[in-house]
C-alpha positions, 0 to 999 in steps of 0.5 A, spaced: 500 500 500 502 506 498 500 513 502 498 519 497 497 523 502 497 523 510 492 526 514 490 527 522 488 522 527 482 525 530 485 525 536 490 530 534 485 534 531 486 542 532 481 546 535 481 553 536 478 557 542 476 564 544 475 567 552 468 570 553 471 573 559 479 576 558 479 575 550 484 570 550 486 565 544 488 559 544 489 552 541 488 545 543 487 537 541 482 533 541 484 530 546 485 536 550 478 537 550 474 535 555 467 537 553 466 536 547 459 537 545 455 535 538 450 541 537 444 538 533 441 544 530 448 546 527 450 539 525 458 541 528 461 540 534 463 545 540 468 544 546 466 549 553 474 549 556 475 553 562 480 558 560 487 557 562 489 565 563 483 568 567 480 561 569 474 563 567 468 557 567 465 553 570 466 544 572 459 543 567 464 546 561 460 553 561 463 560 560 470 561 559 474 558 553 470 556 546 473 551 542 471 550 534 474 544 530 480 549 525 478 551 519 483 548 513 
C-alpha cells in the first residue's frame, strides 16, 4: 500500500478557542478537550474549556474558553 497523502488522527485534531471573559486565544487537541459537545441544530461540534489565563468557567464546561474544530 502506498500513502498519497497523510492526514490527522482525530485525536490530534486542532481546535481553536476564544475567552468570553479576558479575550484570550488559544489552541488545543482533541484530546485536550474535555467537553466536547455535538450541537444538533448546527450539525458541528463545540468544546466549553475553562480558560487557562483568567480561569474563567465553570466544572459543567460553561463560560470561559470556546473551542471550534480549525478551519483548513
Amino acid at each position: 500500500m502506498k500513502v498519497t497523502k497523510l492526514g490527522t488522527k482525530p485525536s490530534e485534531a486542532v481546535w481553536v478557542g476564544r475567552c468570553n471573559s479576558c479575550k484570550s486565544e488559544a489552541e488545543a487537541t482533541t484530546d485536550e478537550l474535555k467537553n466536547i459537545t455535538t450541537d444538533f441544530r448546527e450539525g458541528g461540534q463545540f468544546s466549553w474549556e475553562k480558560c487557562p489565563v483568567c480561569e474563567a468557567g465553570s466544572a459543567t464546561g460553561y463560560g470561559g474558553m470556546i473551542f471550534y474544530p480549525k478551519k483548513i
